[in-house]
N, C-alpha and C positions, 0 to 999 in steps of 0.2 A: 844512291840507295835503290835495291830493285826494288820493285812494286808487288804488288802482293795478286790485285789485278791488273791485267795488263788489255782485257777488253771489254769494255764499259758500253752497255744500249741505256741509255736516256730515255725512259718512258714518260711521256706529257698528257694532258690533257690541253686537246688545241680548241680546245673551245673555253676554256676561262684564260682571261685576257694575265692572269697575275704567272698561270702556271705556263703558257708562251714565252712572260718576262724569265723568270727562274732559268728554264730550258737553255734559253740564251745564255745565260751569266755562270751555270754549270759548264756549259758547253765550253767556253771561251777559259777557264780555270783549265779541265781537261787540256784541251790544247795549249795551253801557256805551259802544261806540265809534259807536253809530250808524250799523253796517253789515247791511243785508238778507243776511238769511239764513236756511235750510232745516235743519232737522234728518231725517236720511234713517235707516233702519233698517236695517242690511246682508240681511238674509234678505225685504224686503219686496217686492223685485224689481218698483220702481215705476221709472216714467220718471221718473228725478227730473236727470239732468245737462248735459239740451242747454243748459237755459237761465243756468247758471252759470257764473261766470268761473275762477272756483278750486273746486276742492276739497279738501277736508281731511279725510280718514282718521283716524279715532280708536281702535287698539285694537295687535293683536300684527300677523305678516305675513301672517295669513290674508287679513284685514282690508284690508288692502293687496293682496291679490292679487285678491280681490273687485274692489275700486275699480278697478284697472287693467285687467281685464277689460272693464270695463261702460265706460272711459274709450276706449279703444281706437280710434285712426283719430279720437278727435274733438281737436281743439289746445285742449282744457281742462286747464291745469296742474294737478300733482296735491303735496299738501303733506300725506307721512304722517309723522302724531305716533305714537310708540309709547306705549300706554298697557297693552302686552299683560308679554312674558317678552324672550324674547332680542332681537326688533327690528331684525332686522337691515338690515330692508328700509327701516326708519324712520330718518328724520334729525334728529330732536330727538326728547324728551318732553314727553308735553302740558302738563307743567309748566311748560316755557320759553316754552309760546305766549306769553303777555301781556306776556313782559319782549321776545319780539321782536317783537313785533305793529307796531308802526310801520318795524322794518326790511324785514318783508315785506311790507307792505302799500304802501310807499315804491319797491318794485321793485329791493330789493336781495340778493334770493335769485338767484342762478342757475338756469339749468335744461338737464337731463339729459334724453336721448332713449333709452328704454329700447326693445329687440326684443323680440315679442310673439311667439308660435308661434301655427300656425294648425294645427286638427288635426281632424279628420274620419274617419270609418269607412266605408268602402263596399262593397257587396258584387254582383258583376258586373258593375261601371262606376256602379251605382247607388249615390247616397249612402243609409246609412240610421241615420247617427248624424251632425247637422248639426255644421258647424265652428261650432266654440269656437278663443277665443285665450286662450291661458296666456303671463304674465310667467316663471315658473318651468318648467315641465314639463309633458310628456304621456310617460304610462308605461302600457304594456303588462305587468300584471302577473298570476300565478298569485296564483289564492284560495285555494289548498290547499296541502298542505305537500310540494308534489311539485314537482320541478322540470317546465319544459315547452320546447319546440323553438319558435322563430321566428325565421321565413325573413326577412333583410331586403333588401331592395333599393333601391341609394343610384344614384337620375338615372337611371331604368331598367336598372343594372346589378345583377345578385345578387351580394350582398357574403357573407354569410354566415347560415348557419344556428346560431343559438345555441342551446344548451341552458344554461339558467339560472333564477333565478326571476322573471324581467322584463327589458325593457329600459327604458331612463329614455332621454327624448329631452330635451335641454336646452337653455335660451338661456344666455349669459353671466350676468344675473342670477343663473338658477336653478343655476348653476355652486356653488356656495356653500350649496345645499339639500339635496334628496335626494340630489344626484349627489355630491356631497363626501361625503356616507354612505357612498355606496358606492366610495369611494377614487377617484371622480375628479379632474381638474384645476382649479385656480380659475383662473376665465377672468377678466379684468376686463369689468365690463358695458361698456365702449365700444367693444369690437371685433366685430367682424362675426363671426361665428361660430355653429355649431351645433354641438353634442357629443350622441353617442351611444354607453350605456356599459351592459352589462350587470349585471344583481343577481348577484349568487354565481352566476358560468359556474362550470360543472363543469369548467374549463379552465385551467391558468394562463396560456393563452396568449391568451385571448381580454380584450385590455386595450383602455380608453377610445378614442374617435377624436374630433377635433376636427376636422371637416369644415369649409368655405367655405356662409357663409351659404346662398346663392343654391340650393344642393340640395333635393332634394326628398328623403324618405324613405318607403318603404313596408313594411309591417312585417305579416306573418298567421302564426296561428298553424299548427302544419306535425304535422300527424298521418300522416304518412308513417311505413311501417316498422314500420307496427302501435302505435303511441302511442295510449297512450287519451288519449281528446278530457276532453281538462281546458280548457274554457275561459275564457281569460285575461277581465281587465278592463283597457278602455280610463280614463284617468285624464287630468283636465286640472287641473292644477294641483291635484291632491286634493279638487277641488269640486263637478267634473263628473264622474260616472261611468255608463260601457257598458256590458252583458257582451255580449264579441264570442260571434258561432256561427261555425258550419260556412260557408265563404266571403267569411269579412270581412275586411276590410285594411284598418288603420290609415295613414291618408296623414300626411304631416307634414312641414311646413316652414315657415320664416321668414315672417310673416305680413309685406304689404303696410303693414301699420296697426303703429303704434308709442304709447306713454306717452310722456307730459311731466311730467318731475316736478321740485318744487320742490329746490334743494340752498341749502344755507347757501354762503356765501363758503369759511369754513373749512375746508369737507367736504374729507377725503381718503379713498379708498378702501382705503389701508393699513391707516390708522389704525383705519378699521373694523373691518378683520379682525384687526385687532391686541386692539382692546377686546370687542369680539364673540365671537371666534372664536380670540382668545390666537394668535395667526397666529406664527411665529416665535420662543416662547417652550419 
């Protein structure tokens, strides 16, 4: 039977000892099957993805957020095995590769188009922290135990001035991550959407907003009124991190570039949150 792929990169994290074990017991399946393939290192930060046709994620959601990063804008399917803790982002365990291995490799997975955020720092028009794309989040957070002020401005209009200890900008994925921490909405990932939601406003009134993709957001922090300059850090997917100064504004919006990710037939996205996330219990 021909293959559906025929060159498979192995994405790991080689720093948990489970997602090492997985890498292996994929790796040895592929080769039993007589399929070309790469074993990559998550932190190696090598070109390793133009030239494959799949790849395959092996660890918790970090791991997966990695991979979708670095997959971003290119039509390289993406197949993440949870080999981590909760997995929420993953669609099977590395366990079940070998029993499905001829269903997906036969072209009977589906696939999901996930929104990517694009998010940048600038300061007087000037960039001086480059865009990064996060599957989950970019957040503007205090490092200290103080709250802080930021101004934000949604499509060049000023929406509001928060006092809180961050704000979390999020795609529908990242609905279900840090933003569900902080009591927001679970979005489903196939709606067009961007959410932007406060950490602990000093406010009861200042609640979640689910805005239309297509916006733009901009976000600085605001030492007006005599606030001492506590400055925030810029966060993209908890992987990439900024310390903003004095004239920076985080820009943020719905990246152009999207993930392709593998799904089983079966997948439902209730059910996930149901076994995940105990969703309704």
């Amino acid at each position: 039977m021909p293959y559906r792929y025929n060159k498979i990169a192995v994405f790991f994290n080689e720093r948990k000892e489970t997602s090492l074990l997985w890498s292996d017991r994929v790796s040895n399946v592929l080769r039993s099957r007589g399929v070309e393939h790469s074993c990559i290192a998550c932190y190696e930060h090598a070109e390793w993805k133009e030239e494959a046709d799949l790849v395959i994620s092996i660890g918790g959601d970090g791991t997966v957020l990695h991979a979708a990063r670095d997959l971003g804008g290119l039509d390289i399917p993406l197949l993440a095995l949870n080999a981590g803790t909760l997995g929420f982002l993953s669609v099977l365990h590395a366990q079940e590769f070998e029993s499905r291995f001829d269903q997906i490799f036969s072209g009977g997975f589906g696939e999901m188009r996930r929104s990517l955020l694009s998010g940048r720092v600038e300061n007087g028009g000037k960039t001086v922290q480059p865009e990064s794309v996060a599957l989950n989040d970019c957040v503007i957070k205090s490092m200290s135990s103080r709250a802080i002020r930021l101004a934000a401005n949604i499509d060049g209009v000023f929406a509001k001035t928060y006092f809180c200890d961050g704000l979390i900008v999020a795609t529908p994925s990242g609905s279900t991550a840090y933003a569900l921490a902080a009591s927001g909405p679970v979005v489903h990932p196939a709606l067009a959407a961007l959410l932007l939601l406060p950490i602990c406003p000093h406010t009861l009134t200042q609640r979640p907003l689910v805005l239309p993709s297509c916006m733009t957001l901009r976000v600085r922090p605001d030492f007006s009124g005599g606030f001492e300059r506590r400055h925030p850090v810029f966060s993209v997917d908890g992987q990439v991190n900024y310390t903003m100064n004095d004239g920076d504004e985080a820009v943020i919006r719905i990246s152009d570039r999207t993930v392709k990710m593998l799904m089983p037939p079966e997948y439902n996205y209730f059910d996930v949150l149901s076994d995940k996330l105990k969703w309704g219990e």
